[in-house]
Biotite code that builds the C-alpha atoms (Angstrom):
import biotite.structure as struc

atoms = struc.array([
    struc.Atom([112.578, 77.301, 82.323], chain_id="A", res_id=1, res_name="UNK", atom_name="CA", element="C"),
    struc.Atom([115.767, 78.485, 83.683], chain_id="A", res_id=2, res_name="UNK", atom_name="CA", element="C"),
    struc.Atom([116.031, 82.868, 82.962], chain_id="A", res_id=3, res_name="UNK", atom_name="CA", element="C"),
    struc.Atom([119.309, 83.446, 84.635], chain_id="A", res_id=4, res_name="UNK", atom_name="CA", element="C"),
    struc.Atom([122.045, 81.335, 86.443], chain_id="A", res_id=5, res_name="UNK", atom_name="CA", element="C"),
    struc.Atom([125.690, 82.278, 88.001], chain_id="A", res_id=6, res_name="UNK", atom_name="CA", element="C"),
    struc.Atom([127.537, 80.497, 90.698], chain_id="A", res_id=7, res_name="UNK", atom_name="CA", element="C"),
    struc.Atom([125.085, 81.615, 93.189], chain_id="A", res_id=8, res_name="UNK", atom_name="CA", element="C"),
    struc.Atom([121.796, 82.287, 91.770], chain_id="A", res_id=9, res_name="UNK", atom_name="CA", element="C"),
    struc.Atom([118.970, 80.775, 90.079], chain_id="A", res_id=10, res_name="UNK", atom_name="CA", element="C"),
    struc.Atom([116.196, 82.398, 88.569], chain_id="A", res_id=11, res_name="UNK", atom_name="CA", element="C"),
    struc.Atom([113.786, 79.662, 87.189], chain_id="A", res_id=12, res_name="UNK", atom_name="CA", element="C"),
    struc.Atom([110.099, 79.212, 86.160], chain_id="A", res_id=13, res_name="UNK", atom_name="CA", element="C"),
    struc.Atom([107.904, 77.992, 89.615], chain_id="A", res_id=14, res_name="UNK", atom_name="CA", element="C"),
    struc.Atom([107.536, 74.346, 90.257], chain_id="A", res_id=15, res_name="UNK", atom_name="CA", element="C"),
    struc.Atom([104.958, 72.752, 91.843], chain_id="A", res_id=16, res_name="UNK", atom_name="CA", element="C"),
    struc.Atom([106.596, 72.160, 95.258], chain_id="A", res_id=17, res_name="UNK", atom_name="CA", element="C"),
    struc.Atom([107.557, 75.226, 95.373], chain_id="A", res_id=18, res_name="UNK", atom_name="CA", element="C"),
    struc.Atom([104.311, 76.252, 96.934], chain_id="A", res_id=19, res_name="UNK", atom_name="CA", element="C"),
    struc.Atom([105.539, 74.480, 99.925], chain_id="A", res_id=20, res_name="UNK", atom_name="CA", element="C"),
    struc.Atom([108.891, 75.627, 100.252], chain_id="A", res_id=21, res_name="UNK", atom_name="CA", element="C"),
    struc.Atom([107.471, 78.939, 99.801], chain_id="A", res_id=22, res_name="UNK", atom_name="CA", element="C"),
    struc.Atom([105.022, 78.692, 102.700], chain_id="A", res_id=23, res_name="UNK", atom_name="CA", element="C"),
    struc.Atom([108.007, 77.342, 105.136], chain_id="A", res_id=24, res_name="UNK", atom_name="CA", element="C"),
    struc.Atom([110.079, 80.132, 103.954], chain_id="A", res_id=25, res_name="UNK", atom_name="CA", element="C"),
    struc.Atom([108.027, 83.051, 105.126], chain_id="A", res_id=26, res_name="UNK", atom_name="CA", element="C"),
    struc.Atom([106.843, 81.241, 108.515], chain_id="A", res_id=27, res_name="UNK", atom_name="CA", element="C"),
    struc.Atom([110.545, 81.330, 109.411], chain_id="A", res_id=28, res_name="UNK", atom_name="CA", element="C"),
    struc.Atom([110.354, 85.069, 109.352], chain_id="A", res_id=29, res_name="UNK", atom_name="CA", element="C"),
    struc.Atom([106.583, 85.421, 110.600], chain_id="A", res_id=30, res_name="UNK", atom_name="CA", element="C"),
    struc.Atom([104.437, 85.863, 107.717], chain_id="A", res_id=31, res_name="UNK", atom_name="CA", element="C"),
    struc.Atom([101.768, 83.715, 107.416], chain_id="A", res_id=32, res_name="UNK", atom_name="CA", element="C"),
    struc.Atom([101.394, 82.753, 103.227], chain_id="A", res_id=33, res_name="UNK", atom_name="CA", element="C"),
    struc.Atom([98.699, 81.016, 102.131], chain_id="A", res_id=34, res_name="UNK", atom_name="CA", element="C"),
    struc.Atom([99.675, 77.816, 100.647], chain_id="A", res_id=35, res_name="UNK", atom_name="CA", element="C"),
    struc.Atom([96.624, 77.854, 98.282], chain_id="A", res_id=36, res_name="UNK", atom_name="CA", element="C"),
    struc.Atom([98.027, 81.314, 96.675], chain_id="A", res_id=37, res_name="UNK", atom_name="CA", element="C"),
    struc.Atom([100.687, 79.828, 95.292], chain_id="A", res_id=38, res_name="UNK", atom_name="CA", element="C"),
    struc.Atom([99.362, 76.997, 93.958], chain_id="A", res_id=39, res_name="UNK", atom_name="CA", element="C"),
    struc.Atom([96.710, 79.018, 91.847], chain_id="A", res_id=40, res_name="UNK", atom_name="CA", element="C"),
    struc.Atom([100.174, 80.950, 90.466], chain_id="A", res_id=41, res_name="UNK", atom_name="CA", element="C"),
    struc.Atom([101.444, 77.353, 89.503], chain_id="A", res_id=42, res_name="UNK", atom_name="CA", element="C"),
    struc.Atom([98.124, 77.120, 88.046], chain_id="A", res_id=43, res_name="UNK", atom_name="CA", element="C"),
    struc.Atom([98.268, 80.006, 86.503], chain_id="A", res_id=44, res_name="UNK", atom_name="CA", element="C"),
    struc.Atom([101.538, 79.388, 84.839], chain_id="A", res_id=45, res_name="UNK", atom_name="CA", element="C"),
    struc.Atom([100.565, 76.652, 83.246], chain_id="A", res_id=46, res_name="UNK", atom_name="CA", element="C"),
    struc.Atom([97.741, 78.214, 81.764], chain_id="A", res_id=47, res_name="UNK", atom_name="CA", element="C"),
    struc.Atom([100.120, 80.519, 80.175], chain_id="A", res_id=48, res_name="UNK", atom_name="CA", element="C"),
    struc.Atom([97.989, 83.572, 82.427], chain_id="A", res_id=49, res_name="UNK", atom_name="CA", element="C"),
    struc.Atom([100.825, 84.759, 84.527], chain_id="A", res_id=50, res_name="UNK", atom_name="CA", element="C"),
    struc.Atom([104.612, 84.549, 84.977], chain_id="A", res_id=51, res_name="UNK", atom_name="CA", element="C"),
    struc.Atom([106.061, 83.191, 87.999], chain_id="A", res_id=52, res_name="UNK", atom_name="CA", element="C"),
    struc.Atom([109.889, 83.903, 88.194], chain_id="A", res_id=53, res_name="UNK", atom_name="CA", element="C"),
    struc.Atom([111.628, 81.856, 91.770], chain_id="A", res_id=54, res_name="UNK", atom_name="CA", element="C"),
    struc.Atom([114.916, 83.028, 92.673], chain_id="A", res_id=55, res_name="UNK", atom_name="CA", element="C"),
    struc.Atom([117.099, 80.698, 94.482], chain_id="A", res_id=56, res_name="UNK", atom_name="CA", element="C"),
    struc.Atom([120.419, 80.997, 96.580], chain_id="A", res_id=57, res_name="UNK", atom_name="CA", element="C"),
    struc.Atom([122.675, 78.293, 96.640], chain_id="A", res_id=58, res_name="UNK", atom_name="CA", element="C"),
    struc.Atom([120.044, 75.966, 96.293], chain_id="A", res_id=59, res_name="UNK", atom_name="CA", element="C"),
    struc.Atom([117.470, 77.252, 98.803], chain_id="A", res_id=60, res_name="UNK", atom_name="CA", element="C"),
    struc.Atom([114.308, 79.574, 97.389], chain_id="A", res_id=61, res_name="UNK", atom_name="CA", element="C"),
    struc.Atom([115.526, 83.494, 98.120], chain_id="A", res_id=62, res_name="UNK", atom_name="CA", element="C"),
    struc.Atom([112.169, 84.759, 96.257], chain_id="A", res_id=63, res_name="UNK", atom_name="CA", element="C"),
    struc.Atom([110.045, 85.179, 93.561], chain_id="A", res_id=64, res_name="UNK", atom_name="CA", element="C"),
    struc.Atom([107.983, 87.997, 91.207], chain_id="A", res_id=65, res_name="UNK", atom_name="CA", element="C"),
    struc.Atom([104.711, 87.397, 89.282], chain_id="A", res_id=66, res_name="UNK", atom_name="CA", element="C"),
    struc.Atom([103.748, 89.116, 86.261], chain_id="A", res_id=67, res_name="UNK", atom_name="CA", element="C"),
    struc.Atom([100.531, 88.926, 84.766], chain_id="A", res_id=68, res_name="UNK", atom_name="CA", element="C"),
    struc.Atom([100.844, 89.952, 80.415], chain_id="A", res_id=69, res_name="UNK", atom_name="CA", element="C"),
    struc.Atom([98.237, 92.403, 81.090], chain_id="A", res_id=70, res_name="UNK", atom_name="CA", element="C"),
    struc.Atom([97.074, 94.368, 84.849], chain_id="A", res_id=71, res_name="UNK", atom_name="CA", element="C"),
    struc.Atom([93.556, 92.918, 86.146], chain_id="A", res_id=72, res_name="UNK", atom_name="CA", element="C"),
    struc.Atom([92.817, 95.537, 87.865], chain_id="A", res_id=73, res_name="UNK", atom_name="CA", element="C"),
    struc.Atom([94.034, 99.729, 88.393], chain_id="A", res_id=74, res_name="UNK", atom_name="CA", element="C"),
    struc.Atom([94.552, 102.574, 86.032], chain_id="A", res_id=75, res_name="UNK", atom_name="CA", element="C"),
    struc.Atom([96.689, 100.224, 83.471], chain_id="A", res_id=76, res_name="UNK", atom_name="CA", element="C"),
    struc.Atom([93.909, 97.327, 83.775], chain_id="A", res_id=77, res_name="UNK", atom_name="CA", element="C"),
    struc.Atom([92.393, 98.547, 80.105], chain_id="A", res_id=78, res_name="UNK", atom_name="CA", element="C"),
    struc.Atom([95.282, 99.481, 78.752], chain_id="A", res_id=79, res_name="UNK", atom_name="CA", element="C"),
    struc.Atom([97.245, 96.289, 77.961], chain_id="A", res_id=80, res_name="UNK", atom_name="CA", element="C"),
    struc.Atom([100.247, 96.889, 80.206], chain_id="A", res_id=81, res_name="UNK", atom_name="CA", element="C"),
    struc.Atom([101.645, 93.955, 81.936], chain_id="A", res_id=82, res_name="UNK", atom_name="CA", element="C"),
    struc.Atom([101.956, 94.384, 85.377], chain_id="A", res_id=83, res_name="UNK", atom_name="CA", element="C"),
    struc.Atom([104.970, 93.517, 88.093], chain_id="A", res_id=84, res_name="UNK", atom_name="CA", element="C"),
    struc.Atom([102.679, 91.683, 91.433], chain_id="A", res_id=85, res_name="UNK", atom_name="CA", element="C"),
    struc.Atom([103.863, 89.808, 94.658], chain_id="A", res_id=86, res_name="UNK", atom_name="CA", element="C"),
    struc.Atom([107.462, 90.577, 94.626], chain_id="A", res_id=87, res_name="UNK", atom_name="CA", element="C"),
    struc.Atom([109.461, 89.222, 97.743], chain_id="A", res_id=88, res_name="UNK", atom_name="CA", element="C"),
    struc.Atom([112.378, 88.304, 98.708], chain_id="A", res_id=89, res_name="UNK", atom_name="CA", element="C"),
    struc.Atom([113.102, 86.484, 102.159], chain_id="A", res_id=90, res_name="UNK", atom_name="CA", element="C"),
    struc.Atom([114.647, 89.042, 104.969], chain_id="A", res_id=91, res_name="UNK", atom_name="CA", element="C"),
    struc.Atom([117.822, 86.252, 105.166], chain_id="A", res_id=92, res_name="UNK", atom_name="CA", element="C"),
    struc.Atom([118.463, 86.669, 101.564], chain_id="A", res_id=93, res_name="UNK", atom_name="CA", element="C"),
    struc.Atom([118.087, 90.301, 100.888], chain_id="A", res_id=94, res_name="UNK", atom_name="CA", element="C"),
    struc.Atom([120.764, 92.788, 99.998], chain_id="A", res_id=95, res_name="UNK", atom_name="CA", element="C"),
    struc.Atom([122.542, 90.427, 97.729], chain_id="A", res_id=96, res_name="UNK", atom_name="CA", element="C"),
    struc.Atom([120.989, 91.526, 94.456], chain_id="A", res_id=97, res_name="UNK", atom_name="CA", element="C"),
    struc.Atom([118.553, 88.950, 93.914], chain_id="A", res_id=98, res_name="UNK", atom_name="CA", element="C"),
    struc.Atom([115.591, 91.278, 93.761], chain_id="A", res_id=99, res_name="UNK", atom_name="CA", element="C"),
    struc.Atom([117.146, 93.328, 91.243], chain_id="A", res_id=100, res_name="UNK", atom_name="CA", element="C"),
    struc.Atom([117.906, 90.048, 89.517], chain_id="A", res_id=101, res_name="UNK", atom_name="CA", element="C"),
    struc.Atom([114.280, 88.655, 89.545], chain_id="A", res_id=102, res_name="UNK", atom_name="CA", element="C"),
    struc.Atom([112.589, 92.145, 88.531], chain_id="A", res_id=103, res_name="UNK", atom_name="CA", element="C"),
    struc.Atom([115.418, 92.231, 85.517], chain_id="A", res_id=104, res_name="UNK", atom_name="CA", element="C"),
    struc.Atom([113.951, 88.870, 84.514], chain_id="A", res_id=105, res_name="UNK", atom_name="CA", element="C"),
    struc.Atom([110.611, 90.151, 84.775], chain_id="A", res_id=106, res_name="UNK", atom_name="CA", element="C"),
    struc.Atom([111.273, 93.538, 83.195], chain_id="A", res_id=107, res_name="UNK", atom_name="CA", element="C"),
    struc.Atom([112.904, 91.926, 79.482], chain_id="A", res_id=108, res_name="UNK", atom_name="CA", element="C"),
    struc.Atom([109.476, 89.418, 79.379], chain_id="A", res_id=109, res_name="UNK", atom_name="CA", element="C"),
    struc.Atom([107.218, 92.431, 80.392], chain_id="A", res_id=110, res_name="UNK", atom_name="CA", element="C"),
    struc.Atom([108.683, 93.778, 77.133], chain_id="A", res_id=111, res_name="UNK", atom_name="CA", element="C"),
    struc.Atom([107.642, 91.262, 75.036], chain_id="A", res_id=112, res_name="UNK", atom_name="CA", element="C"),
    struc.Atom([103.921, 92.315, 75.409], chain_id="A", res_id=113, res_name="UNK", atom_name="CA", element="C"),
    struc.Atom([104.474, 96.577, 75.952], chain_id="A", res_id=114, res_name="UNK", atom_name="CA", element="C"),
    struc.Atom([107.076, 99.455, 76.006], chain_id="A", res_id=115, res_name="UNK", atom_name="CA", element="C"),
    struc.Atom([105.801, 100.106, 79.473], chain_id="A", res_id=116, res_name="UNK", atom_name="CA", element="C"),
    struc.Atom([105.300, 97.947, 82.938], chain_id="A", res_id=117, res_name="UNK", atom_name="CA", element="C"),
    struc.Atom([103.379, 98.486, 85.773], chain_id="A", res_id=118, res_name="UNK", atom_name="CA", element="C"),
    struc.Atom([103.441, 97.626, 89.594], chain_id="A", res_id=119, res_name="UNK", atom_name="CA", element="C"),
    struc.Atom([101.189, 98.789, 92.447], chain_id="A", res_id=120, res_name="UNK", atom_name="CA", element="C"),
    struc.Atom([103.322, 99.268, 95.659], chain_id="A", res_id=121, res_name="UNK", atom_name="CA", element="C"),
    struc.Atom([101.948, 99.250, 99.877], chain_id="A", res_id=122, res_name="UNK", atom_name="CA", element="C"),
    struc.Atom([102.598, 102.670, 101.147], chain_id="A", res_id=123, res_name="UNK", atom_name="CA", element="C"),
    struc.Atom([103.137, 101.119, 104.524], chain_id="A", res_id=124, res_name="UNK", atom_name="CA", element="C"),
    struc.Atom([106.152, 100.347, 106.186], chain_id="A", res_id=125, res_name="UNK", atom_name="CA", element="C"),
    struc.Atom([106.819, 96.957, 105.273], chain_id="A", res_id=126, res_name="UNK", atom_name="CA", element="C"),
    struc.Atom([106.940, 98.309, 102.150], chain_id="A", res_id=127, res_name="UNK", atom_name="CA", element="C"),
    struc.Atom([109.329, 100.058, 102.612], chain_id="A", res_id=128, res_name="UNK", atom_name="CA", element="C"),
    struc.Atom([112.555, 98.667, 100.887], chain_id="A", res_id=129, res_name="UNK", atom_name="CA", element="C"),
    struc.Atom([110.110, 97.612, 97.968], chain_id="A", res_id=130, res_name="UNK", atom_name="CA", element="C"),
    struc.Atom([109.470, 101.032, 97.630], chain_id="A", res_id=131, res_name="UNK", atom_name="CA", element="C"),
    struc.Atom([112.984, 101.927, 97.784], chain_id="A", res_id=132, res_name="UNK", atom_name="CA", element="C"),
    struc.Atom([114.054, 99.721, 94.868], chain_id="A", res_id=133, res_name="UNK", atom_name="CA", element="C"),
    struc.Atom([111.203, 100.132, 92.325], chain_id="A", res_id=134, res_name="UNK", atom_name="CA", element="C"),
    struc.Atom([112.178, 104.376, 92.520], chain_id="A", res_id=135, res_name="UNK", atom_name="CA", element="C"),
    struc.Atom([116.222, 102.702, 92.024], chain_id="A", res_id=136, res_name="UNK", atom_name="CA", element="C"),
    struc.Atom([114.637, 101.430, 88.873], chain_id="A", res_id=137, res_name="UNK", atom_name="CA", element="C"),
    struc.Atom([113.426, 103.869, 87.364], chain_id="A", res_id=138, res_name="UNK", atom_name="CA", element="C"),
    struc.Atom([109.676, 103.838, 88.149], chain_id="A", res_id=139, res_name="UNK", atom_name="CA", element="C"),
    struc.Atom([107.578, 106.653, 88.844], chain_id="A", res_id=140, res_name="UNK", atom_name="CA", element="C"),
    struc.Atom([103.482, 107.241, 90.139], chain_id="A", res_id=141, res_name="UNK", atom_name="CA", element="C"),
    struc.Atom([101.440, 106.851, 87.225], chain_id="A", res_id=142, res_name="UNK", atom_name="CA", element="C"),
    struc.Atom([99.463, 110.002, 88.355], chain_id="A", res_id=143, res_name="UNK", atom_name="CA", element="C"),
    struc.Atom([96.386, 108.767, 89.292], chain_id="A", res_id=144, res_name="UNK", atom_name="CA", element="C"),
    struc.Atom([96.460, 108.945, 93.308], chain_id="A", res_id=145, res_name="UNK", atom_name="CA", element="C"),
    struc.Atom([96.316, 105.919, 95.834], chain_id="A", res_id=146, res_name="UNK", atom_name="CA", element="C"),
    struc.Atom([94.164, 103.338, 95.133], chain_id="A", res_id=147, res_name="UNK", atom_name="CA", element="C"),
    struc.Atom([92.390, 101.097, 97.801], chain_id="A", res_id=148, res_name="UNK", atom_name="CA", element="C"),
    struc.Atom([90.804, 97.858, 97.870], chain_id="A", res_id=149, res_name="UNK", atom_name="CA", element="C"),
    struc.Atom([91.375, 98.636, 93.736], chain_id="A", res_id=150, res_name="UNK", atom_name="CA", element="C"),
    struc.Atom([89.424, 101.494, 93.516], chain_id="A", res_id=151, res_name="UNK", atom_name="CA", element="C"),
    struc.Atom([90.964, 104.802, 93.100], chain_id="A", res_id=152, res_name="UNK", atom_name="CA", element="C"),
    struc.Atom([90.673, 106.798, 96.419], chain_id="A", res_id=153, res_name="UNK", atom_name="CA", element="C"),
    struc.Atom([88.747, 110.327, 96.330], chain_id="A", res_id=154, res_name="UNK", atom_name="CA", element="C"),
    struc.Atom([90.527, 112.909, 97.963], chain_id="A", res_id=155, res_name="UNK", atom_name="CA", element="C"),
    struc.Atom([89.597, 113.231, 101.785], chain_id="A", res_id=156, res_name="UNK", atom_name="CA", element="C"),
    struc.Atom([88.249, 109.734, 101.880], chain_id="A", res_id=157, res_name="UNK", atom_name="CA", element="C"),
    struc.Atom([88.925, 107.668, 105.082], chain_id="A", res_id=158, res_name="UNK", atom_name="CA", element="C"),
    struc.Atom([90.984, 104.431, 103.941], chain_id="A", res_id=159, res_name="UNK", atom_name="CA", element="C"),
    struc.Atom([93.044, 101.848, 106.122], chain_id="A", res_id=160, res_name="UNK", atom_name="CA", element="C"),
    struc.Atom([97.000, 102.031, 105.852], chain_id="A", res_id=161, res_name="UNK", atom_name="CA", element="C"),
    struc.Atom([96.814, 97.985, 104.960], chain_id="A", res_id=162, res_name="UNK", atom_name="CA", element="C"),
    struc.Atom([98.241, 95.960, 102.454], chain_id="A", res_id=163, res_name="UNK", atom_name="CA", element="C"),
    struc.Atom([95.050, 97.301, 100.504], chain_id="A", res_id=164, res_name="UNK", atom_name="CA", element="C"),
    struc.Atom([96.847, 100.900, 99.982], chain_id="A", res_id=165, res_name="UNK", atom_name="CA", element="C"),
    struc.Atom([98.720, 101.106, 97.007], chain_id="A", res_id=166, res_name="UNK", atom_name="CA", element="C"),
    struc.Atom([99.998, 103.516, 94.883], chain_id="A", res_id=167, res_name="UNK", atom_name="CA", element="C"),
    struc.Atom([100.557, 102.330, 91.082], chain_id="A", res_id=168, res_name="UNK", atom_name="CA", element="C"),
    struc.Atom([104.111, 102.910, 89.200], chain_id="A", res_id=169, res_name="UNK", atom_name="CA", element="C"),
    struc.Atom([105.197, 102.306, 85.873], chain_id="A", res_id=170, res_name="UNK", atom_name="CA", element="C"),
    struc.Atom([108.601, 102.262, 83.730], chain_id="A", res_id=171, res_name="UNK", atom_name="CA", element="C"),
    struc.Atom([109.457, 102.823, 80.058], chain_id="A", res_id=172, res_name="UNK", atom_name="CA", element="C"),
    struc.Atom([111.306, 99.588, 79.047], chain_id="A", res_id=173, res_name="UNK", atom_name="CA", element="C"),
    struc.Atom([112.405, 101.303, 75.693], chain_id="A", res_id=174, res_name="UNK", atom_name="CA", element="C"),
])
């Protein structure tokens, strides 16, 4: 399914090969992706379990978001909140508005389930310009602390600064 198309960019439902392309794309900048995670997200999109939105650039994949209709796990897992995951956007192809694009995308079917939608963000560096754009938008901390390895943290507890860290944020879409 094709969610939004100019001259430029393409944001689409995932494809099977994209797993591939995927994988190749974030080796070029040093990240090491697991082929197998994005085939269980094809898998899961057929199954009608999560959303996954691919943004493309003249042709060549820029990105992609998940969203799952309701959070697995945190402080909006029992509430029934859909929940923003895995949102990235190749180093070559940022700062040309195709995150914004995909997490627009993601936002307006997020609203089809809730008034609200969450997202759990690193608190590490290489989070950094994630961090950056999800504030842009509009979300704040949903109050309950930093979570690790999904468990809420207790104050004072020791914890690793990994991608494990993350602090939850959610936006009114009404």
């Amino acid at each position: 399914m094709i969610y939004y198309e100019d001259k430029n960019i393409l944001i689409r439902s995932m494809k099977e090969d994209d797993a591939l392309n995927l994988v190749k794309g974030f080796k070029e900048q040093g990240w090491n992706k697991p082929i197998e995670q994005y085939k269980q997200y094809f898998i899961e999109q057929k199954n009608d379990e999560r959303y996954v939105f691919v943004a493309e650039f003249c042709g060549d994949i820029a990105g992609y978001v998940t969203l799952l209709p309701k959070a697995l796990s945190g402080p909006f897992a029992h509430r029934k909140v859909p929940e923003i995951c895995d949102f990235n956007v190749l180093i070559k192809y940022q700062r040309r508005g195709i995150g914004n694009l995909i997490l627009d995308v993601a936002e307006k079917i997020a609203a089809k389930f809730s008034n609200t939608v969450s997202l759990g963000v690193g608190l590490h560096c290489g989070y950094g310009a994630a961090q950056r754009i999800y504030i842009k938008r509009g979300y704040i901390p949903d109050g309950s602390g930093v979570w690790f390895m999904n468990k809420q943290l207790e104050p004072y507890t020791d914890c690793k600064n990994d991608d494990d860290l993350v602090l939850y944020l959610s936006k009114s879409l009404i």
